[in-house]
N, C-alpha and C positions, 0 to 999 in steps of 0.2 A: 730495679727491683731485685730482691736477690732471694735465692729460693730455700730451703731448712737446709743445703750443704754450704750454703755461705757462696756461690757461685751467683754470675750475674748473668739475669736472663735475658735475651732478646728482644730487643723491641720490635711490632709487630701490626701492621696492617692490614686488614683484605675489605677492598669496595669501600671505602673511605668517603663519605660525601659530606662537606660542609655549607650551609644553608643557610643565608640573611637575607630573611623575611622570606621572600616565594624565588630569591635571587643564588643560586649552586655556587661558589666562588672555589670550589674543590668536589670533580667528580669524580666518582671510579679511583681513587688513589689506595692502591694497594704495594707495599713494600716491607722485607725486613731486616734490620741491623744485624748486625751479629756480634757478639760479647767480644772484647777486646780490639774491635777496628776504630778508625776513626774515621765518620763521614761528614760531608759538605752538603750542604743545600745551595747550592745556584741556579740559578735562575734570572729572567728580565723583570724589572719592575713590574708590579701587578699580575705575577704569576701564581700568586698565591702561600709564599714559602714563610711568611708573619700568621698566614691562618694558620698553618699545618700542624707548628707544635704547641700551640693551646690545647689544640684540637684533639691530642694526645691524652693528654691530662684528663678527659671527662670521663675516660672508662675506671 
């Protein structure tokens, strides 16, 4: 996203909770990126790191 000076803004989390059906697959997840870094999502299978960045996009 970039804001009226053409700078790109943060991405930004707080209390994060992803929910299928009455099932939480992501609770309490609060984090934020910072303009120009590069970050990694690791993690063990079924940790949740395929929900997290959809989960971005609904705001």
């Amino acid at each position: 996203m970039a804001s009226d000076t053409g700078s790109i803004l943060p991405l930004h989390a707080r209390n994060l909770t992803v929910s299928f059906a009455d099932r939480a697959a992501l609770r309490s997840i609060s984090f934020q990126l910072q303009s120009g870094t590069l970050t990694g999502i690791i993690g063990p299978n079924g940790a949740g790191k395929s929900t997290l960045l959809p989960a971005q996009r609904g705001r």
